[in-house]
Rosetta silent file (secondary structure, phi, psi, omega in degrees, C-alpha in Angstrom):
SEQUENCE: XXXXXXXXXXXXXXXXXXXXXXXXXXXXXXXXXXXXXXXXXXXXXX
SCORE:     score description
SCORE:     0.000 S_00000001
   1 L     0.000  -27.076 -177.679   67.633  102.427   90.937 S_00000001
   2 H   -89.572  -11.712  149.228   70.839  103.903   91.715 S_00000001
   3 H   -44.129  -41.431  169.382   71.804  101.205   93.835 S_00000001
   4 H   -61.577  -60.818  162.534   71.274   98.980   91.502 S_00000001
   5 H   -37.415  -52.633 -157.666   73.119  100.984   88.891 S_00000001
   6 H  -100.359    9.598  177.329   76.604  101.219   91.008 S_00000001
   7 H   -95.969  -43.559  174.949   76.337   97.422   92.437 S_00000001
   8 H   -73.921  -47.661  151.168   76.324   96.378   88.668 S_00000001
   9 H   -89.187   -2.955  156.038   78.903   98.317   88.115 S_00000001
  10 H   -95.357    7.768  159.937   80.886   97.618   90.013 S_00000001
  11 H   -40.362  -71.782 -173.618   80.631   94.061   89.494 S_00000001
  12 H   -33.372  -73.285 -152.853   81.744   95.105   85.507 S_00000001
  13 H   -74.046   -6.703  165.346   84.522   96.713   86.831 S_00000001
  14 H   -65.307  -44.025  169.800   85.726   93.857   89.131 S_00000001
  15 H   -50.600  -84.669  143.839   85.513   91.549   86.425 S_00000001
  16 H    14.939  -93.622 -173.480   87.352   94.108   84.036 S_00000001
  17 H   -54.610  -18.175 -161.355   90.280   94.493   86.542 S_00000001
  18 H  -112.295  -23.152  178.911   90.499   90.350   87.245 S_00000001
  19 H   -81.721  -23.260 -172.742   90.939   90.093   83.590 S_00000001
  20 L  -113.581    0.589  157.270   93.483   92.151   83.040 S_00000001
  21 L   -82.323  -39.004 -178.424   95.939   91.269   85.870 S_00000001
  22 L   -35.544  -25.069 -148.556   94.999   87.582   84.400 S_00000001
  23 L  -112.356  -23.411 -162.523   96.374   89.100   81.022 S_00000001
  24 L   -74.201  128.108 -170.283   99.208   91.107   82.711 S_00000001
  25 L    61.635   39.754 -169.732  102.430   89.574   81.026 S_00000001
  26 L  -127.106  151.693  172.063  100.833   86.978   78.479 S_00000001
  27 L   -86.891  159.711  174.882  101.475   87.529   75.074 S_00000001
  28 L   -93.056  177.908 -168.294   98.310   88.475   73.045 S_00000001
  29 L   -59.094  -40.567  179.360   96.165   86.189   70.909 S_00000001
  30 L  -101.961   48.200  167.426   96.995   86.915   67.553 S_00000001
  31 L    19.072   54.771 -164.601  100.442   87.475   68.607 S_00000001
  32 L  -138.611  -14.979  164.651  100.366   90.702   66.102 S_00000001
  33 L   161.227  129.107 -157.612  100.698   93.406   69.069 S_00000001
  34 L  -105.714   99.469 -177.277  101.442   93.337   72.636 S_00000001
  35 L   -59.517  168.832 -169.752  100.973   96.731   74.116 S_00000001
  36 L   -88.328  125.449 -166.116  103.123   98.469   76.697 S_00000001
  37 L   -81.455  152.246  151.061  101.703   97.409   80.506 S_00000001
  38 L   -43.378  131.385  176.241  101.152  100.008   83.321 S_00000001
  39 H   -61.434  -25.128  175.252  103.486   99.978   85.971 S_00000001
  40 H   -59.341  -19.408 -153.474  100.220   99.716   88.092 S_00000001
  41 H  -115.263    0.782  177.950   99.107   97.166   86.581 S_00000001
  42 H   -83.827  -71.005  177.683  102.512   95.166   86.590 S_00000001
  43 H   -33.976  -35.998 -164.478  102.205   95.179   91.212 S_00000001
  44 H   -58.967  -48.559 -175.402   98.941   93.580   91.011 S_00000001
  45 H    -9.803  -78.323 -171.608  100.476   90.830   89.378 S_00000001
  46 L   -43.498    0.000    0.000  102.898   90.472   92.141 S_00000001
């Protein structure tokens, strides 16, 4: 079971992580508040 457990997540957290370089420098959807990015999360980009 605990195999199971840590394969799903980390699938979640791959997805997660592919979403938010995806997201990294886009304004958001209701244009109403863009939060301040990570610098970490600024490299993946790159």
């Amino acid at each position: 079971m605990n195999k199971i457990q840590n394969a799903l997540l980390k699938k979640i957290a791959g997805v997660g992580k592919s979403a938010a370089v995806k997201a990294a420098g886009a304004a958001s959807w209701g244009c109403c508040h863009q939060p301040k990015e990570p610098k970490a999360l600024q490299n993946l980009k790159k």
